[in-house]
N, C-alpha and C positions, 0 to 999 in steps of 0.2 A: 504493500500500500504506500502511495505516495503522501507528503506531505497536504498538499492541497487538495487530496480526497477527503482530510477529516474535515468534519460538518465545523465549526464554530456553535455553539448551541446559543440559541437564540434568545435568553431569557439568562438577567444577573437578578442577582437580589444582595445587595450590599447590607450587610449589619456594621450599623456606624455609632461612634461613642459621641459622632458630632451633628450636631443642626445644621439643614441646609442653610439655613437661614442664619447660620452665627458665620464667623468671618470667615470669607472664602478663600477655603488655601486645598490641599493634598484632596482629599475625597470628592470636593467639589469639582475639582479640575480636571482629575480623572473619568469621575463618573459621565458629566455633561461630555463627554466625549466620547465613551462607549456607546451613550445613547442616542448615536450619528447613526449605528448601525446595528444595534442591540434594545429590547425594550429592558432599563434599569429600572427596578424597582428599591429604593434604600428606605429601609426600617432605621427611625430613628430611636433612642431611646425613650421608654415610656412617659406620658404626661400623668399623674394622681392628680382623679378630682370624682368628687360625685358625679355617678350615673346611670343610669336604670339599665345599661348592659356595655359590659365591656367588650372592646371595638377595634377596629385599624380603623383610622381616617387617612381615606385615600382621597391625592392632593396631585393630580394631573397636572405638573408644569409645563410641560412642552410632549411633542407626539408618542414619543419615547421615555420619556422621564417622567417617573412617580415617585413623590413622596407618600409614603405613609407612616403615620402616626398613632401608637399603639395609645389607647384612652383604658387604662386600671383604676379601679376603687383606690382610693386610698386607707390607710391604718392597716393594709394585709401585711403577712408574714414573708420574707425574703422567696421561701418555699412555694406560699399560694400566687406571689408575684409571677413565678415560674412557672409552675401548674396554667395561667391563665394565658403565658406568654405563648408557651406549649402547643393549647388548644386553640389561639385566636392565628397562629402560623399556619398548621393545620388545616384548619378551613379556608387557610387564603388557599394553599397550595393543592388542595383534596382535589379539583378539579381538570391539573397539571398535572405533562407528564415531568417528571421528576428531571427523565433526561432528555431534558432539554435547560437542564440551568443550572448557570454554575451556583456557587455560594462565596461570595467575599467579601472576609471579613475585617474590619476596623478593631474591633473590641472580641478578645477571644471570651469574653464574658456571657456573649452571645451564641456560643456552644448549649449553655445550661437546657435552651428552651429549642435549638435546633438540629442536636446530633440524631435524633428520631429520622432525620431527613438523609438521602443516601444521592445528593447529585453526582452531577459528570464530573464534575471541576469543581476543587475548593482552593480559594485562594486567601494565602493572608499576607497582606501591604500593612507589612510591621512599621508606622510613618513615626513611632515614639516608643519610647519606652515607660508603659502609662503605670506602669507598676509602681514607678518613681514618683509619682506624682503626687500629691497633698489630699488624703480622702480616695484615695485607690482603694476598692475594694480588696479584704486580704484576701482572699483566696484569688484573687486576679492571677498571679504569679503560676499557680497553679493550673488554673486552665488555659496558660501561655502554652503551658508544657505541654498539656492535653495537645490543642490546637497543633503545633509544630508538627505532633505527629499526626493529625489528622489532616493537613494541608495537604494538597498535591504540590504545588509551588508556592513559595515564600518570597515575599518584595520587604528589601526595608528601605527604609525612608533616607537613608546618608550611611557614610563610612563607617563611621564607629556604631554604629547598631550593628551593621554587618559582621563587623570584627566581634562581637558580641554574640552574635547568634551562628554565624555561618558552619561551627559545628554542630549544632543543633539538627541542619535538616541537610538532605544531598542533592537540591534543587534550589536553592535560594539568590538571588539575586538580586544588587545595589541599585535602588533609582534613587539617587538626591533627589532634592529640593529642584526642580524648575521653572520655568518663567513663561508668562505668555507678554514675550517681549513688544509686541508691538501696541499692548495697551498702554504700557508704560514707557516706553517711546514718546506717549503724547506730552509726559512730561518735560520734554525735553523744549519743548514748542510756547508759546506765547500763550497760557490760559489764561481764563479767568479766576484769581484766590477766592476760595469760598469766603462769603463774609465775615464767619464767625471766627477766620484765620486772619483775613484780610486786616478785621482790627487789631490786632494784635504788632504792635510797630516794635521794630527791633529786629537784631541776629535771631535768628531760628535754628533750633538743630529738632527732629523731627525724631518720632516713631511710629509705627502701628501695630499693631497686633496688640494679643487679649494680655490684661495687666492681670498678671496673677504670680504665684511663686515664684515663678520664672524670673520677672521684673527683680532687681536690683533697687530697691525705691530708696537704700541709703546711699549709694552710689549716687541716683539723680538729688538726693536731698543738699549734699554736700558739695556739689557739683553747681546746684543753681546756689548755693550760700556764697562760696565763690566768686563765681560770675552774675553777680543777681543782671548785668546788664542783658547780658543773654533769655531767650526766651526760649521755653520748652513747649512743645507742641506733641499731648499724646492723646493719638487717636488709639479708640478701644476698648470693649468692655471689660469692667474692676470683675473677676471673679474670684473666688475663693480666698479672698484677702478682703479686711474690713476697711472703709474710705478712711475712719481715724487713723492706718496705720500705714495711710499713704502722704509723702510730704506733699504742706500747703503754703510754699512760698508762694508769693502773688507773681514771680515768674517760669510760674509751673501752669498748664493752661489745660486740664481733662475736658474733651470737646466733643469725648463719646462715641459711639459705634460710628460709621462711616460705612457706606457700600459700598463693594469692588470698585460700584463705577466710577465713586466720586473720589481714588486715590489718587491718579493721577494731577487732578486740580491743587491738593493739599501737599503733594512732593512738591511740585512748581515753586512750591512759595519756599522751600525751606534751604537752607544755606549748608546745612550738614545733617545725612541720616545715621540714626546712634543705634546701636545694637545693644540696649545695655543689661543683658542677663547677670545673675546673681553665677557664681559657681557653687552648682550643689547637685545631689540627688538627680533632682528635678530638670536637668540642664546637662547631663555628662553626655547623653546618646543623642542630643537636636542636631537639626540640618534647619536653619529659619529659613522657609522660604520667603523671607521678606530682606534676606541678601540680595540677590541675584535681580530681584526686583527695584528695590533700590538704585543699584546700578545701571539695570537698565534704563533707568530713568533719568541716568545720565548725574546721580549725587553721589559724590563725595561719603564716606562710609567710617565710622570709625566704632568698633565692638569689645566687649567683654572676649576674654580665651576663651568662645566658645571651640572644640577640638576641629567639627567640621565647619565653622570658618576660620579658621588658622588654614588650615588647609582643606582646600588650595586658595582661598581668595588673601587670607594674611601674606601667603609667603609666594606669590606670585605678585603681590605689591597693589593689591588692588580695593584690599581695605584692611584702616589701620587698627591695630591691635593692640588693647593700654588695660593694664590692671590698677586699679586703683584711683581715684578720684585725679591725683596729680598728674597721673600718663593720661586719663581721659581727656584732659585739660589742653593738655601739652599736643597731644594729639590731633583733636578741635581744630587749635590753632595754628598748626603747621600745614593743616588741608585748607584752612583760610586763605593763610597768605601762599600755599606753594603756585608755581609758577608753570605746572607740567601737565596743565590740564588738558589739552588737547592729545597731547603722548599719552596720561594717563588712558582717555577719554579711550583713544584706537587701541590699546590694549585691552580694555576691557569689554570692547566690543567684538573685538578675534576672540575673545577667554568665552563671550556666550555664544560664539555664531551658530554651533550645533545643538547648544541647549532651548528645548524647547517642552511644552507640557503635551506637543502633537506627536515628537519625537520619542519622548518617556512613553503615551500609549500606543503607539506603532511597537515601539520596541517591546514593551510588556505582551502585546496582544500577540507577535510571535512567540514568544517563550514559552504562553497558553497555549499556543498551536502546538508546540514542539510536545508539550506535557499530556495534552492528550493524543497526539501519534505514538504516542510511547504507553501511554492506558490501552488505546488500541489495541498496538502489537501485542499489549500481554493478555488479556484480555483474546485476543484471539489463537495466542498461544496452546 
């Protein structure tokens, strides 16, 4: 059997630990892309609230793409959560043939309610290492292990995950963080600053994404104490961290969630984007896809040791790298005043010319190919 006799099966169903609707990075990217030529369906994690029968709410975004939203009673036991998760998947799928879909997962937590299910293809796009994370379920770690071996193919999200897991399975394979460069291109161009940035007069050094452990907030506290002339600009929702125990100098400026579409406006305006994660737990396996973005956008970049931005974007020169409030600083200010912007600018535009988020799923979507010609073969064996 040839390569291009096997079928592609025409139905995903993504189990994701994220909201379509929370800030669009790795699953979003992905997904709205399969569903060019696949009908996706991505199970979000459950909503509790009263209601006279528990539900999927299905949420048709485009021909191809569903979201659906699991609706549970609330005050049930961990257990009846799962019993109900069990039965309402169940009835999504009782009318399916099974193979025809694969199963990929975000959250191997999502095992508990669907290992009853025997698709063609199961895939897990390990984009974090969530076990690390603040409020991880404990037994997470454990149906990691489960998963790996229940995977057909495994994806991680950056280098150091890989180096992390790569003995774990005999299929697995690195996609970083990438970029859909040509939105972020438009930053590069003459926009409009949104108003609620626009006011804001002064140097800008900028961020986005969700403010949570991750965030360094003594880093930026001591940073704008410093420079109070400087202004901070963070776009993004405060999760899992209380607003008291985030700093409130008056040139610190929280501006709230933002949509995909409206980043590029909000780059424009800023004068340096900061990567400023804490080193911890929480931070050792990341790949931020808001590197590559950044740069695409033609800013200047200066970050925390995170390990997968040291390399390759620190030591290819392409953003700078400072521990500690004074190298931060020093940092800043040496991308302000350098002089090499246009050299910098054509290097960093050869360092993405291949990376792309069409490229990551071409490339993914052979590997699936390749994984089940190889189910095939044995299978027919």
């Amino acid at each position: 059997m040839k390569l291009k006799e096997t079928m592609f099966p025409p139905n995903i169903l993504c189990f994701s630990h994220l909201r379509w609707d929370f800030v669009f990075q790795r699953p979003q990217h992905l997904m709205s892309r399969f569903a060019k030529d696949s009908n996706v369906f991505m199970i979000e994690e459950p909503l509790y609230e009263a209601c006279d029968d528990e539900h999927f709410s299905v949420d048709q975004r485009t021909e191809n793409l569903t979201i659906i939203t699991p609706y549970l009673r609330p005050h049930q036991s961990a257990e009846e959560n799962i019993t109900s998760m069990r039965r309402l998947l169940t009835e999504f799928l009782k009318t399916q043939d099974i193979s025809e879909w694969i199963f990929w997962y975000y959250t191997p937590m999502a095992l508990k309610f669907s290992d009853n299910h025997s698709p063609v293809l199961t895939v897990f796009d390990c984009m974090d290492e969530l076990s690390a994370f603040d409020f991880a379920p404990p037994e997470l770690l454990e149906m990691e292990k489960v998963l790996l071996k229940t995977a057909d193919i495994v994806f991680t999200g950056g280098h150091s995950l890989h180096e992390a897991k790569k003995d774990q399975h005999n299929n697995i394979h690195v996609f970083p963080s990438s970029i859909d460069k040509a939105h972020f291109l438009q930053a590069r161009n003459t926009l409009t600053e949104p108003a609620d940035q626009a006011s804001i007069k002064g140097l800008k050094l900028g961020f986005f994404g969700v403010i949570d452990e991750r965030f360094d907030r003594d880093l930026i506290r001591e940073i704008a104490n410093q420079r109070p002339q400087w202004q901070f600009i963070l776009l993004g929702p405060v999760v899992k961290v209380s607003w008291d125990s985030l700093p409130n100098n008056t040139n610190i400026h929280y501006l709230g969630q933002k949509s995909y579409q409206e980043l590029p406006a909000y780059l424009y305006g800023w004068d340096v984007a900061m990567i400023p994660f804490a080193i911890n737990n929480s931070t050792r396996f990341i790949s931020p896809t808001k590197t590559p973005e950044y740069l695409a956008a033609g800013k200047r970049v200066v970050s925390t040791p995170i390990r997968d931005v040291v390399q390759p974007y620190g030591i290819n020169g392409h953003v700078s790298i400072a521990t500690g409030p004074e190298e931060f600083i020093l940092a800043v200010e040496q991308n302000l005043y350098a002089n090499n912007y246009t050299e910098w600018l054509i290097s960093v535009d050869l360092f993405l010319k291949d990376k792309s988020w069409d490229n990551t799923y071409a490339a993914m979507k052979q590997k699936m190919y390749w994984t089940l010609f190889e189910i095939e073969k044995l299978l027919a064996s």
